[in-house]
C-alpha positions in Angstrom: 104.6 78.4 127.6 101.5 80.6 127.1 98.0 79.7 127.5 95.9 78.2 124.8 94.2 81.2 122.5 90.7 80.3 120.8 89.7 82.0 117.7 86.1 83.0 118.5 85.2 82.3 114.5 83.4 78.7 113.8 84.9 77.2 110.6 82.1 75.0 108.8 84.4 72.0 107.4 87.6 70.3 109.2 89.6 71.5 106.1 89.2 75.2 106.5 90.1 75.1 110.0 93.0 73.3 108.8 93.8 75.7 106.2 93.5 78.6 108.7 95.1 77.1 111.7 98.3 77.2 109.0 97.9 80.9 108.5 97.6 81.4 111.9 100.7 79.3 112.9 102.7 81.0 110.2 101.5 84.8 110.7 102.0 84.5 114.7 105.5 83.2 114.1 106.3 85.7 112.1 104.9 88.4 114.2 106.7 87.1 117.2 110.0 85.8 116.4 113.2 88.4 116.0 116.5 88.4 113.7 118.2 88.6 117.1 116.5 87.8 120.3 113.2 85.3 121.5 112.3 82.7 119.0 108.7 81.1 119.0 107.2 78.0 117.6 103.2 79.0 117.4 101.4 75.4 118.1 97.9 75.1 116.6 95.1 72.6 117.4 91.7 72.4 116.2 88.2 71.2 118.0 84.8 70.1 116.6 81.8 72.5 118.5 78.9 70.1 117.4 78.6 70.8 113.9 81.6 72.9 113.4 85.7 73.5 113.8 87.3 76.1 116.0 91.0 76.9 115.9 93.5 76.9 118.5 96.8 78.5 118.8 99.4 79.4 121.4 103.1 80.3 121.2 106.0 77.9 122.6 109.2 79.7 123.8 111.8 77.8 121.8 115.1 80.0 122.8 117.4 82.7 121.9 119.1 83.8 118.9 122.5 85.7 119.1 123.1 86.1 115.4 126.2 87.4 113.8 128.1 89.9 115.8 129.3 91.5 112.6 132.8 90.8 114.3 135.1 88.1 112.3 134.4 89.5 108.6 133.9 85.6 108.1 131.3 86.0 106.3 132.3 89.6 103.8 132.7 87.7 101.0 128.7 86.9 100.6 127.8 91.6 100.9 127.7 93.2 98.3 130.7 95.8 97.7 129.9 99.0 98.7 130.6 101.8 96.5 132.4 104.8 97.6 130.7 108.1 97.4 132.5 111.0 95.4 132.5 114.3 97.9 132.0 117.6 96.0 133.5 120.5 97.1 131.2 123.4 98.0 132.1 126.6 96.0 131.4 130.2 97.6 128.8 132.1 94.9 130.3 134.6 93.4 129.1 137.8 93.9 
């Protein structure tokens, strides 16, 4: 588990800390998580500082992700067919 990160930017209502807690949580995660590997949940958390809202986030190791191995062809059906490119013969110029 990684430490808490503070935004050092003061939001002036409870909603827009809100509001960009959710882009935080949702850009992080995309950043950090991989089609095949470590997979993150980003946990956000916000704080009143007298008058105003500051955002916390921090990333949450969740596990790993194998994926498809490309091995049992189980799933060929759902690619798209892939044409098959026509070779052309190279001619020697004629001199």
């Amino acid at each position: 588990m990684m430490e808490w990160v503070k935004i050092q930017t003061l939001y002036d209502s409870e909603k827009k800390a809100l509001n960009i807690a959710n882009i935080v949580a949702t850009t992080e995660g995309r950043l950090a998580n991989q089609q095949h590997g470590p997979q993150y949940e980003v946990e956000t958390r916000i704080e009143q500082v007298g008058e105003k809202w500051q955002v916390f986030w921090r990333k949450v190791f969740v596990g790993n992700k194998t994926g498809c191995g490309g091995g049992c062809a189980s799933c060929s059906d759902n690619l798209p067919k892939k044409n098959k490119g026509k070779v052309l013969p190279f001619r020697k110029p004629s001199v």
